[in-house]
N, C-alpha and C positions, 0 to 999 in steps of 0.2 A: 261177731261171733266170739265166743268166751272159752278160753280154755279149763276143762276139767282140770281140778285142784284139789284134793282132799286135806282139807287144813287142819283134819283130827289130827289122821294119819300124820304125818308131817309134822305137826307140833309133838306129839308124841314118841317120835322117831328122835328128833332135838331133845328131849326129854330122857330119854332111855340115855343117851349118850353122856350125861351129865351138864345138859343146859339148863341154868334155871327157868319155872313155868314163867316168870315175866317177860326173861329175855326167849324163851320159846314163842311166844303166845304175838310177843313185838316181830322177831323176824318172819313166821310166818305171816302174821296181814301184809307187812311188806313184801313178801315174795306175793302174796295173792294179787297185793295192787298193781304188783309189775306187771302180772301175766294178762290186767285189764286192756294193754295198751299192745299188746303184741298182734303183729299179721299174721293169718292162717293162710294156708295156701289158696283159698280161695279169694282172699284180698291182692293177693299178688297175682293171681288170673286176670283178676278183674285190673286192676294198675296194668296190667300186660296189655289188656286187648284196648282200655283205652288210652294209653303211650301208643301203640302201633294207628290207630283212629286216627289221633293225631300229626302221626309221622306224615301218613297217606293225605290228610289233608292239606299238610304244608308242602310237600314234593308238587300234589295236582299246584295248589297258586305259586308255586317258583316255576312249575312249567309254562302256568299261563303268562308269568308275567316276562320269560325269558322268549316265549315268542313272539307278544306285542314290542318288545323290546326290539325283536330280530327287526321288525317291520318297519316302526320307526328307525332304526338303524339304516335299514337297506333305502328308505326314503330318502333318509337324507344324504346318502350317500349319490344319490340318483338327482336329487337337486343338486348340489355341488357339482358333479360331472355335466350335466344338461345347462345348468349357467355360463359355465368354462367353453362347453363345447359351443354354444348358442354366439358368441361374441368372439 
């Protein structure tokens, strides 16, 4: 999405003020080409919900892998005692 730019308006605006038409005519395309690359709120919705996607994706696999973890964990703790206590 493209922000409105009136680059008459605007070179003319430079112009009145005493800019010369070449150096008007140069930093307006350059403000215009700036304005190509800029985010609209809507780009930052969109960044917003999929950063949060994301978040929620990596929380559910740090949960699953923090309770396969617990498991093997308590396993082996449960070998260790049942060896010790076996002998």
């Amino acid at each position: 999405m493209t922000v409105q730019f009136d680059t008459l308006k605007f070179k003319k605006q430079l112009t009145a003020v005493g800019i010369p038409q070449g150096q008007a005519e140069g930093v307006t395309e350059a403000v215009r080409d700036s304005f190509e690359n800029l985010a609209t709120k809507t780009d930052l919705y969109i960044l917003e919900a999929k950063l949060l996607n994301s978040q929620n994706i990596m929380k559910n696999d740090l949960i699953k892998w923090m309770v396969g973890l617990s498991f093997i964990q308590v396993g082996l703790c449960l070998s260790v005692v049942l060896s010790f206590h076996s002998n």
